[in-house]
N, C-alpha and C positions, 0 to 999 in steps of 0.2 A: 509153847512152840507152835502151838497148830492154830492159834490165832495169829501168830506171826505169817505163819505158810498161807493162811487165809487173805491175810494183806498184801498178800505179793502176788498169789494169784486174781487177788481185785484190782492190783497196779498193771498186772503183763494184759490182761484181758481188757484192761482200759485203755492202756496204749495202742492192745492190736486195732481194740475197734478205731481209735483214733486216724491210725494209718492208714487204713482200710476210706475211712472217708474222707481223708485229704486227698486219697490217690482215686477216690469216686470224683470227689471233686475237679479233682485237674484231670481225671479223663473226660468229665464232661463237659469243662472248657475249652478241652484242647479240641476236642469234636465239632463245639460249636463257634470255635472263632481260631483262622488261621491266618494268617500276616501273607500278606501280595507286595512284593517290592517294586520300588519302580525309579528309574533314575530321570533327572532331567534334562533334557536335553534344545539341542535348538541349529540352526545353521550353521556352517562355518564355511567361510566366504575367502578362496584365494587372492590375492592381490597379484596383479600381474601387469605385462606390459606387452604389447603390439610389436613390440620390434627388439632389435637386441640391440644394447647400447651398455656403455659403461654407466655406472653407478656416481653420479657427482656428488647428491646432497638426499640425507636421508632426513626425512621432516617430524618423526614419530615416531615413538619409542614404545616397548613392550608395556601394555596396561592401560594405553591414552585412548579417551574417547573420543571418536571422530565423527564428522559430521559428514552425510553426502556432499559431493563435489569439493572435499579438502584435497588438497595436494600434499599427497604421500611422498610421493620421490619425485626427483630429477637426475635425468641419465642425461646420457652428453654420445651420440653420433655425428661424425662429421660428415660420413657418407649419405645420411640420411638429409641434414643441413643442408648438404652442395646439392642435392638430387633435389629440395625443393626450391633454391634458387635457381637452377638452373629451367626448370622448369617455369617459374614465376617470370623468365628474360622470354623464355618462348611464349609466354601469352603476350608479354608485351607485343611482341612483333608479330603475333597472327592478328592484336587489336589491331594495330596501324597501319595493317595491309588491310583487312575488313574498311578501317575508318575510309582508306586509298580507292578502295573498289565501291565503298556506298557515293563519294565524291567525285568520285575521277581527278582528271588530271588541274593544277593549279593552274587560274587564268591566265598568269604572268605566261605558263607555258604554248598556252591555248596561244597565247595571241604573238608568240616565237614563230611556231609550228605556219599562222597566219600570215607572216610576214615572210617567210620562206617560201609559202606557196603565190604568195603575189610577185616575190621577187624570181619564182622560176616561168612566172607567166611572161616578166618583162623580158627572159632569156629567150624565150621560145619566139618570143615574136621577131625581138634583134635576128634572130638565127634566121627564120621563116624568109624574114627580107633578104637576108645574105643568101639562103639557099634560092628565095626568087629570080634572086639579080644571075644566078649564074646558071639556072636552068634556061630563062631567057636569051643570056648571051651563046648556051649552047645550041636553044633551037632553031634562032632565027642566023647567026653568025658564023657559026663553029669558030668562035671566037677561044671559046674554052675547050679543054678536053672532057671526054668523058669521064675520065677518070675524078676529073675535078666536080664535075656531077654529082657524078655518084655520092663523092667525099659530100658534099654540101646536103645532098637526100639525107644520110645518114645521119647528120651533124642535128638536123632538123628531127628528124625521130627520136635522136638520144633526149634531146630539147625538152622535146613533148612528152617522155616516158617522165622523166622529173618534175613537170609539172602534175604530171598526174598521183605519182606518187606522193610530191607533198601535199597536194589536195585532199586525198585519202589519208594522210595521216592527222591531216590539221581537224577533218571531219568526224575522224573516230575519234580523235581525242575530247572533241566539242561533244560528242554524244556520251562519252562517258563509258564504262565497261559495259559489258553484254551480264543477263542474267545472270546467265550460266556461272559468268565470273564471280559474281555478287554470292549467288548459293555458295560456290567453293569457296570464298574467301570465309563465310559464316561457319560453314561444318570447320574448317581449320581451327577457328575462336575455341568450338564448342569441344574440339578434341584437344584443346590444348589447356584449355578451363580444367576438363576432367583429369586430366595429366595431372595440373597444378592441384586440383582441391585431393585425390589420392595422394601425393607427395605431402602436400602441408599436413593432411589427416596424418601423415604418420610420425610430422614433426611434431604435431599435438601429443602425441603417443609416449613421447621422450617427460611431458609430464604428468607421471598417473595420480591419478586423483581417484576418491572413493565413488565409490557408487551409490551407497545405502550408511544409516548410524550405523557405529557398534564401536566393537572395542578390540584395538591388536592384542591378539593372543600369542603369536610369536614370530618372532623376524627371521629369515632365513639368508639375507645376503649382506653386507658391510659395505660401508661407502668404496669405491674404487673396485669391487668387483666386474667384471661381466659379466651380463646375466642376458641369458637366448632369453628369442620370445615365448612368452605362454611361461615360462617360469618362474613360482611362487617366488615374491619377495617378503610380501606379509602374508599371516592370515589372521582373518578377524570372526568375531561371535557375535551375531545378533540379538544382544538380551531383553529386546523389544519383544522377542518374537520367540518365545521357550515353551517348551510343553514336555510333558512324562512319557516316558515308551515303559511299557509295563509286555512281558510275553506273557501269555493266556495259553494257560493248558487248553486242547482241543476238545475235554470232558466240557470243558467249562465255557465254550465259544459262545454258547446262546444264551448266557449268563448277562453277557452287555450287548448294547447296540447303542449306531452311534445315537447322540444326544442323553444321552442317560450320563447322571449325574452322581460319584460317590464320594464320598471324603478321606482325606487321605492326611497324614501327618509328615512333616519334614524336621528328623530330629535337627539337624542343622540349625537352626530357627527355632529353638530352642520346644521341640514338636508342637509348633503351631499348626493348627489342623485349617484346613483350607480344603474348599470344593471344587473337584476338579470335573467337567464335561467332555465325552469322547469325543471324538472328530475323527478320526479314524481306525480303521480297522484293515490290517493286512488280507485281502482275501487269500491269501497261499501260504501255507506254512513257513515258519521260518523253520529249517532243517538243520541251522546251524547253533538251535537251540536246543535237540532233541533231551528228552530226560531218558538216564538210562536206568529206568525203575520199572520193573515189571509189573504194573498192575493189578489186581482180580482177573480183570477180564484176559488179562494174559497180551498186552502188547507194549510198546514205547509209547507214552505220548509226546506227541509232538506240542510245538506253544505256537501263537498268534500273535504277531505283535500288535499291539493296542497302543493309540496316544491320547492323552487327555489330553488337556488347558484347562489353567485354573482359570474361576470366574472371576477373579479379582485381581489386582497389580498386588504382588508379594512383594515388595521390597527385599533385597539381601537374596535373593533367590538365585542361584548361580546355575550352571550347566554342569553335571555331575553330581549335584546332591542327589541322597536318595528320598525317597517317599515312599511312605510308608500306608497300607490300604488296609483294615479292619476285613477280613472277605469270610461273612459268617456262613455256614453250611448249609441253610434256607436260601443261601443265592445264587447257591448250585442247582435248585428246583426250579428256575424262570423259565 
């Protein structure tokens, strides 16, 4: 029996030590390597439109890669249509009044205006001798009356105010507009040019097209909606352009800077481990990440948001995975 009780106390005393150094052992690991999470993340780009118009034709579907300058949608406003034709009729007629006032008047007209003025010269002379003959018979005769005088003075001045005036018109029309008219006829063009290219830019607007790659992430309106301006109809993720936000306890701020390089695993990807380099650093707390663990030193810490890039194209890499960082407690001493 008491070599029995001898065995069992060699069995409890082998197992205690046992436990004792699995649990030295994983305090020591747990000491010197703790896990830093970090998710991926990247842009995300609204689609939208300049004006409000109904929804005609939707081009792109949730998950479709699209290329800058694709056409996304096509709205349909008529208001916006008629306001750039109507607009496009006024440039025409500020050009032809411009064209009107660089040319002046057509010769065919020049040379109307010309013949009016020669044929009111022949009126004034016929008149001139009508009123000779009877200012004569008045002064030397009193053959006429005064009154008839008069009437034939008068007749004579009407005469000559006609000739003068189609003179003056046949003249300014030979000379063509005055400056003055020529500027204002230009500023007209150039405000009705700017009318039209505002108008047509908003007809542009009716088909929105991308800006940049990527990929729609989700649609928010259906063919034959409504949609005001400035309101999301897609939105899209740039996976060209991804990187890690990881928060950084404020113990541990001076732990990274940026260009500093760590490695990090993405179980997703079946934890491919990949290196990733900082780029930035929040300089101001993020408060909205506070940890509510009281420390040693007795306070909250607050976290930093930090962002890598990897140095290499991952393939399969998505916006949301997590990543995973080795962060051993020697890299708390930098």
């Amino acid at each position: 029996m008491s070599v029995k009780k001898n065995g069992m106390k060699i069995i409890v005393f082998t197992v205690i030590i046992i436990v004792l150094a699995v649990g030295f052992l994983l305090s020591h690991f747990s000491s010197s390597q703790e896990i830093l999470e970090g998710i991926v993340d990247t842009d995300e780009i609204n689609i939208a439109s300049k004006v409000t118009g109904r929804i005609d034709e939707l081009h792109v579907k949730e998950g479709d890669n699209i290329h800058n300058k694709q056409l996304i949608v096509s709205l349909f406003d008529k208001q916006t249509t008629e306001s750039a034709r109507q607009a496009k009729e006024n440039l025409e007629a500020a050009i032809a009044s411009q064209e009107k006032a660089h040319n002046g008047e057509r010769s065919e007209y020049i040379e109307s205006l010309k013949a009016s003025w020669i044929s009111a010269q022949a009126d004034e002379k016929n008149v001139k001798m009508l009123s000779d003959r009877i200012i004569n018979l008045y002064d030397n005769s009193r053959a006429v009356s005064a009154q008839e005088r008069d009437d034939a003075v008068a007749k004579y001045n009407i005469a000559r105010q006609k000739t003068n005036s189609a003179y003056e018109q046949y003249m300014q029309a030979k000379r063509g507009n005055r400056e003055e008219d020529i500027r204002i006829a230009d500023a007209n063009v150039n405000a009705a040019k700017a009318a039209f290219d505002s108008a047509q830019s908003l007809v542009n607007e009716l088909s929105v097209t991308a800006k940049n790659n990527g990929q729609i992430s989700k649609r928010f309106a259906n063919e034959g909606e409504l949609v005001s301006a400035g309101t999301p109809i897609y939105s899209m993720v740039d996976l060209n352009n991804l990187w890690v936000t990881v928060n950084l306890r404020e113990d541990r701020f001076n732990a990274l800077k940026i260009g500093d390089t760590i490695e990090g695993s993405i179980p997703a990807l079946k934890n491919r481990n990949v290196k990733f380099k900082v780029f930035f650093i929040n300089p101001k707390a993020n408060f909205a990440t506070w940890r509510a663990t009281r420390q040693s030193s007795g306070y909250d810490v607050r976290t930093f948001e930090v962002r890598l890039r990897s140095e290499e194209n991952v393939e399969g890499m998505r916006p949301g995975m997590s990543v995973i960082f080795d962060w051993p407690v020697n890299h708390d001493a930098k």
